[in-house]
C-alpha positions as CSV (number, residue, x, y, z in Angstrom):
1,X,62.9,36.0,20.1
2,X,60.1,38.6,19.6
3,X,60.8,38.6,15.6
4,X,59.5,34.6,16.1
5,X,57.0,36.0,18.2
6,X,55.7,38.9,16.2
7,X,56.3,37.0,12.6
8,X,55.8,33.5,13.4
9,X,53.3,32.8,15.7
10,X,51.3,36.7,15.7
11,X,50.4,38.9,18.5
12,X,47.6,39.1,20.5
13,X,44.9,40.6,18.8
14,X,45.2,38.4,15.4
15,X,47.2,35.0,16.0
16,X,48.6,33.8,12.8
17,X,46.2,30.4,12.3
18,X,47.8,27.1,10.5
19,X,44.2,24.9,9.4
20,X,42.4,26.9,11.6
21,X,44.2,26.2,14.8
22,X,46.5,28.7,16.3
23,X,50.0,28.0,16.4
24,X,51.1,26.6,20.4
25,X,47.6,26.4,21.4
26,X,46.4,24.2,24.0
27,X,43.2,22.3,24.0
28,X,40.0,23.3,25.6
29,X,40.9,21.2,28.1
30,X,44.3,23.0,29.0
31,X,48.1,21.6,28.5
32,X,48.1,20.0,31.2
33,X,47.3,16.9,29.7
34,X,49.4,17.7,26.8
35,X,52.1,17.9,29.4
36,X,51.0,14.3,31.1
37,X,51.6,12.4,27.6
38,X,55.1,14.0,26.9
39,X,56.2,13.2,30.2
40,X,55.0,9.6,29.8
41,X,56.6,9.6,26.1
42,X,59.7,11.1,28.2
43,X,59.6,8.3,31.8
44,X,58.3,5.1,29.8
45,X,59.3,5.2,25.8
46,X,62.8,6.7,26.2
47,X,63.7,4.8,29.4
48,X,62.6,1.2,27.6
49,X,64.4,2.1,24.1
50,X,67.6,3.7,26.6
51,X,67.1,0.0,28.3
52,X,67.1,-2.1,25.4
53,X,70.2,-0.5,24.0
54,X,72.2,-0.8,27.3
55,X,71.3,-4.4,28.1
56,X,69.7,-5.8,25.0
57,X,71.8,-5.3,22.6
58,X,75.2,-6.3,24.4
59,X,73.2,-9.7,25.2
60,X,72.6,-9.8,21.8
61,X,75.9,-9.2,20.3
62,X,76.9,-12.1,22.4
63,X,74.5,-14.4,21.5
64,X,74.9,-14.1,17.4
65,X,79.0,-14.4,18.4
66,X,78.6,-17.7,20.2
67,X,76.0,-18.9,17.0
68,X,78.4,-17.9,14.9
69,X,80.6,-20.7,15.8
70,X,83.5,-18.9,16.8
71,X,85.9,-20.2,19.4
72,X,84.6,-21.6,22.5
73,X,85.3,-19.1,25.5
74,X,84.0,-21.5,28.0
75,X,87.6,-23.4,27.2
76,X,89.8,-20.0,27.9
77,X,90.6,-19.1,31.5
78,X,88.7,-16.2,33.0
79,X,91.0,-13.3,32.4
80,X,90.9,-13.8,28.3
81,X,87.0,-14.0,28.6
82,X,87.1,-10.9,30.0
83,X,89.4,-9.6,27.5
84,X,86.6,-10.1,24.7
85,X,84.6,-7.7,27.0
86,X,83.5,-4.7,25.5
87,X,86.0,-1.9,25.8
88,X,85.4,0.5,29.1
89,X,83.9,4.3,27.5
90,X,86.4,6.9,28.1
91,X,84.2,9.5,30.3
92,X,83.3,6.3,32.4
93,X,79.9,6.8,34.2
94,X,79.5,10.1,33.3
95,X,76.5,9.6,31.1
96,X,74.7,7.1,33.6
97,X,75.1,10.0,36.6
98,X,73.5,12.5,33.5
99,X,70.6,10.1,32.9
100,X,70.2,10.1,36.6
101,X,70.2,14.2,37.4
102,X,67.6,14.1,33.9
103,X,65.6,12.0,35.3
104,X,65.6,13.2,38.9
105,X,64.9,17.0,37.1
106,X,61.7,15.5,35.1
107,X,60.3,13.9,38.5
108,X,61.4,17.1,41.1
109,X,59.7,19.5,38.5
110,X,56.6,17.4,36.9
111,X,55.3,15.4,39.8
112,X,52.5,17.3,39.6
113,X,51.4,17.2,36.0
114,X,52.3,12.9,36.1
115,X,52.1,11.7,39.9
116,X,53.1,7.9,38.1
117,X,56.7,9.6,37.2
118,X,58.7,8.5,40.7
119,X,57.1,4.9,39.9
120,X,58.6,4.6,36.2
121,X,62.0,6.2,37.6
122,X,62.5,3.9,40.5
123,X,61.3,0.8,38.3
124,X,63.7,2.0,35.4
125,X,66.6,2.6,38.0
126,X,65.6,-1.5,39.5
127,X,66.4,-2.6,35.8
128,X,69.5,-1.1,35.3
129,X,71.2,-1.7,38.5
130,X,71.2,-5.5,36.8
């Protein structure tokens, strides 16, 4: 870490400058906003792309296999309908509890820098519960 920090990015007295601008530098008007638009990036754009991918594209999937003229599995009896259902992941929910702790993290630490955080989380965790 200090080779990075001695060759890389300089030391105090002469910062090692990329088109004038030195390397990890805030605006004049702190990184605190800097901060404000990666945590919306973080609580809106990943959540809705996370969203579509969970919910969107199952619905999807289903929709181009009943255009595609395939059998009819409104004519089958419940238990082979769900049969066709998409196969249960091995680890189970472990990746839905993860997304929950992540986002939990991002709102306990960052409330601060994006008071709006708590609002995307809770509307995020209203979609998904279905």
């Amino acid at each position: 870490k200090q080779w990075y920090q001695r060759r890389v990015r300089g030391t105090p007295p002469d910062y090692n400058r990329l088109l004038g601008y030195r390397q990890e530098e805030c605006g004049s008007y702190g990184c605190l906003l800097d901060l404000c638009i990666q945590l919306f990036v973080i609580m809106v754009g990943k959540q809705t792309i996370g969203n579509f991918l969970e919910l969107g594209v199952p619905r999807l999937k289903v929709w181009l296999k009943s255009k595609s003229g395939d059998d009819d599995m409104k004519n089958f009896p419940n238990w082979d309908q769900e049969f066709q259902l998409e196969p249960w992941p091995e680890d189970g929910l472990f990746d839905e509890y993860l997304e929950m702790v992540i986002q939990y993290g991002f709102i306990t630490i960052f409330v601060a820098c994006f008071p709006l955080a708590p609002v995307f989380a809770l509307v995020n965790n209203i979609i998904e519960i279905r």
